[in-house]
C-alpha positions in Angstrom: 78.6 189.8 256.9 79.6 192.4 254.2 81.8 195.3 256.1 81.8 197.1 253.1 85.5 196.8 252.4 85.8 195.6 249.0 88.5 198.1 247.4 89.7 199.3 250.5 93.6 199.4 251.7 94.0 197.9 255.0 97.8 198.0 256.6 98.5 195.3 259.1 101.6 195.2 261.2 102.2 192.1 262.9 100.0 190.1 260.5 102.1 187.4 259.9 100.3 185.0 262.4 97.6 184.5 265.5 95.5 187.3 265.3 97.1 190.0 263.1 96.5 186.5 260.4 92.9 185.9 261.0 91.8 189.1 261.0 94.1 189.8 257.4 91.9 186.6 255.8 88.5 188.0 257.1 89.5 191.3 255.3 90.8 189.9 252.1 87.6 187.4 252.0 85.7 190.8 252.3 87.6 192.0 249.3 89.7 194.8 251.2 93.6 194.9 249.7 95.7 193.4 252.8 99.2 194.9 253.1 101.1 193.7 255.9 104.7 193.1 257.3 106.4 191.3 259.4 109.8 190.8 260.8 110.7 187.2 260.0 110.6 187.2 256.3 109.7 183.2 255.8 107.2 184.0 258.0 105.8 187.2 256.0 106.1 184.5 252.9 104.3 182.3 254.3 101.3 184.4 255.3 101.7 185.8 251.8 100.9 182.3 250.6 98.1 181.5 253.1 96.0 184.7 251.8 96.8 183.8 248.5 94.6 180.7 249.0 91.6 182.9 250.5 91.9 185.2 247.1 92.2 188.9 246.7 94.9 191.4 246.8 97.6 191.3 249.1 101.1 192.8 249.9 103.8 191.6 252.1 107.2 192.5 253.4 109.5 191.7 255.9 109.6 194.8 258.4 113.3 194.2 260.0 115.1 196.5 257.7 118.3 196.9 260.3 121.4 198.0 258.3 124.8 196.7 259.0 126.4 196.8 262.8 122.9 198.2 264.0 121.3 195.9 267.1 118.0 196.3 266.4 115.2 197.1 264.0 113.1 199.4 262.2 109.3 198.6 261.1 109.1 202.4 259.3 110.7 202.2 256.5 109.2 198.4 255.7 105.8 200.3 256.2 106.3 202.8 254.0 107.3 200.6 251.4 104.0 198.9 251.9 101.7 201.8 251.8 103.8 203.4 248.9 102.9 200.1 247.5 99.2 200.3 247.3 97.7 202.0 244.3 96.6 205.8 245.1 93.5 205.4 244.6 92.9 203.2 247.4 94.7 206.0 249.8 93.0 208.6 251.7 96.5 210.1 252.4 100.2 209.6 251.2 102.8 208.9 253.8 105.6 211.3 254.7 109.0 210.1 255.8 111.4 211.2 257.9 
C-alpha cells in the first residue's frame, strides 16, 4: 500500500513501543521521516535502533526533560527539539514555544 508519505515529517509521541512502534516502522517503510520521543531514554534508543533496521530517516529523543528538585515531567520541550530537528522543508508550520 503506498500512503503517499515518502518525504513527509511524521512526529510520534509515545513511539517508543506497542503501537506508537508499529505504526513508526509502517511510516518509515513508506518513506515518511519518523521523529519520535519517549520518556525512558534506553527505551527511545532502542526504538531508534529498531527503525534503523527497517531504513529511512528517523529522529529520536528522550521526552522527560524534568530539571533538578522538579517531581515530574515535561514532553514540550523534548517535542520541540524534535520538530526543530526536521529539515524545513518537510514542515508545513514552525513551532512556537512558550
Amino acid at each position: 500500500m503506498d500512503l503517499e508519505l515518502s518525504g513527509k515529517a511524521v512526529l510520534i509521541t509515545g513511539g517508543t513501543d506497542g503501537l506508537g512502534l508499529a505504526l513508526a516502522k509502517r511510516l518509515v517503510a513508506e518513506g515518511a521521516l519518523v521523529a519520535l520521543c519517549g520518556r525512558d531514554p534506553g527505551r527511545v534508543r532502542a526504538a531508534e535502533a529498531s527503525l534503523g533496521e527497517v531504513g529511512g530517516e528517523v529522529l529520536a529523543q528522550p521526552a522527560s526533560n524534568a530539571g533538578a528538585g522538579s517531581t515530574g515531567s515535561s514532553t514540550t520541550p523534548a517535542v520541540l527539539r524534535v520538530v526543530r530537528s526536521i529539515p524545513s522543508t518537510t514542515r508545513r508550520g514552525s513551532p512556537t514555544s512558550n
